[in-house]
Every structure is written in C-alpha cells, then in structure tokens.
N, C-alpha and C positions, 0 to 999 in steps of 0.2 A: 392670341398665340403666346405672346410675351409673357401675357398674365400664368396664363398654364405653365409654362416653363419655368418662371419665376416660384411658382407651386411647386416641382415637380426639384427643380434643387434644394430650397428648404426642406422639402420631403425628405429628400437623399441625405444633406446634410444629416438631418436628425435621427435620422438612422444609423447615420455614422455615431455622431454623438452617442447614442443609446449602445452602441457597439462597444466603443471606446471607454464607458464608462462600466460596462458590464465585464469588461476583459480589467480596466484596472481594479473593481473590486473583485474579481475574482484572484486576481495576483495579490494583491493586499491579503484576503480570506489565507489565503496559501502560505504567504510569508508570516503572518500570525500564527497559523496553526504549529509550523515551523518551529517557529518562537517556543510558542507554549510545551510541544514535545520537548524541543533542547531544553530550556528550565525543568521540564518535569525530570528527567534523566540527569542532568545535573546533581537536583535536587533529593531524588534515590541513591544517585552514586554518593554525595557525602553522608545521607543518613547511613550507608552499608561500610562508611568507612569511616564512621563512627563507632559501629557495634565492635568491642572487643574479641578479637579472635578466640574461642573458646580454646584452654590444653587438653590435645587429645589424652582421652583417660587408655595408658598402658595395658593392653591386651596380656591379661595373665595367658601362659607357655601351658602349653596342651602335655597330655601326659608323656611323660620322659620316658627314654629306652631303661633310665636306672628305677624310677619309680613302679613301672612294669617289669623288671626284674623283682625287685621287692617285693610286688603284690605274689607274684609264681613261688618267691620262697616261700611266703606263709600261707600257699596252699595243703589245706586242710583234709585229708583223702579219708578219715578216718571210715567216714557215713558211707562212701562212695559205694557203690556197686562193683563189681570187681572187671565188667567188661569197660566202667565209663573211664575207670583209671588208665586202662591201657589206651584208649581214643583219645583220652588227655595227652597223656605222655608223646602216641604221635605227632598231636596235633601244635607240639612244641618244636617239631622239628620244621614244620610247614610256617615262612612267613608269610605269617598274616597282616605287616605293619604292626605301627601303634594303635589302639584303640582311644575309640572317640571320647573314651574318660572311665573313670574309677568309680565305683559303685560301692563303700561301707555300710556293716551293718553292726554296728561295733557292740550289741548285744549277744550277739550270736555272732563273733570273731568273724565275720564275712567280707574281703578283700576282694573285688572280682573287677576284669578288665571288661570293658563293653564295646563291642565292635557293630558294625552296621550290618544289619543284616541277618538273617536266621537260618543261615544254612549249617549240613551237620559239621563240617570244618570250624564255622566259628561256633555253634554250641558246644562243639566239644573243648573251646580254645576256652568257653569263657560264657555272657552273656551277649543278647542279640538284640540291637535296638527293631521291633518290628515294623515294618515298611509301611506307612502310610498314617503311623501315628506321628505324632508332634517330634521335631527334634530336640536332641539330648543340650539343654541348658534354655530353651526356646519356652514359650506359653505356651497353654496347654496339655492335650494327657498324652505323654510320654509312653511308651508301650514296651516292658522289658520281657525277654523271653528267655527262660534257663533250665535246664534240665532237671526232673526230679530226684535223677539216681545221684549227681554230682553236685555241683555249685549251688543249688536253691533246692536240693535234701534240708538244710538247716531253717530253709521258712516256715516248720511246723512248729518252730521254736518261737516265734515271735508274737506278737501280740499289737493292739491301741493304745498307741501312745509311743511305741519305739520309735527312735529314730533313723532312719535312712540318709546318708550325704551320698552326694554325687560331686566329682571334680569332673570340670568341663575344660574348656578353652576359653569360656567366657567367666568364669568363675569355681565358688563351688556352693553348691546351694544343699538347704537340710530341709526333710522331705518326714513329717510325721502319720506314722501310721495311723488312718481311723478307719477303716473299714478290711476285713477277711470274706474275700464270700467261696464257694463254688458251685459251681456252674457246666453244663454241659458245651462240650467244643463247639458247637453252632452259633454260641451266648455270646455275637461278639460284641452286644452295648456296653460289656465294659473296659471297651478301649473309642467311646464315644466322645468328639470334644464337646467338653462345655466351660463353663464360666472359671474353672478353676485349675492353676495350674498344680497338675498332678503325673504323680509316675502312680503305672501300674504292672506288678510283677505278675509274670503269669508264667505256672508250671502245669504238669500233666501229679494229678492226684486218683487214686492215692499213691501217697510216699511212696511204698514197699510193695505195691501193686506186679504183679508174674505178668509180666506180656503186654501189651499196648492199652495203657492209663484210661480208663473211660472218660472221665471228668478233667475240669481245668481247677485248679488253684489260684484264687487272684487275690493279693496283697495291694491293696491302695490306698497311696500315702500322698498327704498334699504338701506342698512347699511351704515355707515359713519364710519372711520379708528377710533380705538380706540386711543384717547389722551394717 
C-alpha cells in the first residue's frame, strides 16, 4: 500500500510540475510577445516621426462673384436666337450661386460659367456639367452641355487643335481639341470613361435648325500635363 501511494504522490507531484512549468512558459510566451509588439510600435512610431511633414500645396479659390461678373460682361449675344437672349437675361435675375468653374475658348472669344447640372435654368444661365460623367477638374471624360441657339452657337467655329481651358477649384487645366463628330441623341458612348482625361461638349446640331435639333454636336478635347 506504501509502495502505491508512494507512486500515486510522485504521480501528483509531476503533474503538478508539468502544470507549473506549462503555466510559466505560457506567461513567459505572453510577456515576449508583449515585448516584441511594444518594440514593434515603438519602432513604427520613430520611423513616422521621422518622415518630414509634407506643406499642404494651397488650394487655388473657386470662381469669384467678380470673375463671374466679368465673364456675364463679355457675353457675346450677337449669334443668339432671339427667344435664348431673353431666357438668359432672366435667368440673371434668378441665383443660381457661383459656378463650378470657367470654360475659355479663346479662339472663338468664348467666356462661359459652368454650373452642375442640366436644367433649363442653368442652361439658360450658362453651361451644364452632365450628371454622371467625371467631375469638372477630376480624371476622366467630363460631359459639358450648352445650348445651340446661345453659349455653344460659336462651336461651329472651331476646329483640331484649338484650345479649350477650364478654371476649377483645383486648378486650371488646357484641354486640346482632336476630335468633332455628330451623332444621334441615343449616341451616348461619347460621354464613355476611358483611359483619358477628357472634356466633351455636347450641343443639339444643326446650329440654325427650326424646331427640336435632330442630332448631337460633340467637341472632344483631351487635357495636356499641367506645367
């Protein structure tokens, strides 16, 4: 009986042992790991406070109430239609805010404000960024819409190669013409994105058309790297 019992606590003993030895390498395991995450964090926090804080590059100021004045003086009515002048003229009474940026065409003296959106308020105001294309200063094709009788009458004037600028909020970017097509209003792949950042003008053709324009007019110019 001695002998068994004598068995029966070494047993226990070593049990305990195997306990005790598997609880302190488990605490050991733990307090390394420990370890290792605090140096690793450490060692992230000085490399991050090492990197030089970059100077945020100054956000060029979105179009001004004076600059938008300016563009309205050197509206150009001469082409106009004679119903689209008088919808213009209202549609100066009506605030519409500032528009999302300025549109030159400085071949054909064309100043125009661009506002979001293509309703007849703001085409009469001016041009309309079309909804679901890229936005105005962003990657991408850009989607402009303007009236034939008024503002983008004078696209029949232009040609491959002219240049198009845009002033944004973020900048102002120049936009060369290489392609004229037209197209029937169903044609909407050419307001398609692809690999190239481009604007694309689009009016109702022809120009001088009596009654509701069959055809679209589309002007697509690609951007050039900013200087």
């Amino acid at each position: 009986m001695k002998n068994i019992e004598r068995i029966l606590w070494i047993a226990g003993l070593l049990l305990l042992a195997v306990a005790l030895f598997g609880w302190a390498r488990g605490a050991y395991l733990s307090r390394r790991d420990v370890a290792r995450f605090e140096q690793a964090q450490a060692a992230e926090e000085a490399r991050l406070a090492a990197i030089p804080t970059p100077t945020p590059t100054p956000t060029p100021p979105p179009v001004t109430a004076d600059e938008l004045a300016e563009a309205d003086a050197s509206v150009n009515t001469e082409l106009w239609a004679a119903g689209r002048i008088d919808q213009y003229k209202e549609s100066l009474d009506v605030d519409t805010g500032l528009p999302l940026a300025l549109l030159r065409i400085p071949k054909i003296d064309l100043v125009v404000p661009v506002y979001e959106g293509t309703t007849d308020l703001i085409l009469n105001r001016g041009l309309g960024r079309i909804v679901g294309t890229a936005q105005l200063g962003e990657s991408g094709n850009c989607g402009i819409a303007g009236h034939r009788d008024g503002f983008f009458r004078k696209l029949k004037d232009i040609g491959p190669g002219d240049q198009i600028e845009l002033q944004t909020i973020t900048g102002n970017d120049t936009f060369v013409v290489d392609n004229i097509t037209i197209v029937k209003p169903e044609n909407v792949d050419v307001l398609s994105q692809g690999e190239e950042d481009v604007i694309t003008l689009v009016t109702c053709y022809p120009f001088y058309f009596v009654g509701s324009a069959p055809k679209r007019y589309i002007v697509r110019a690609v951007r050039t790297p900013r200087g």
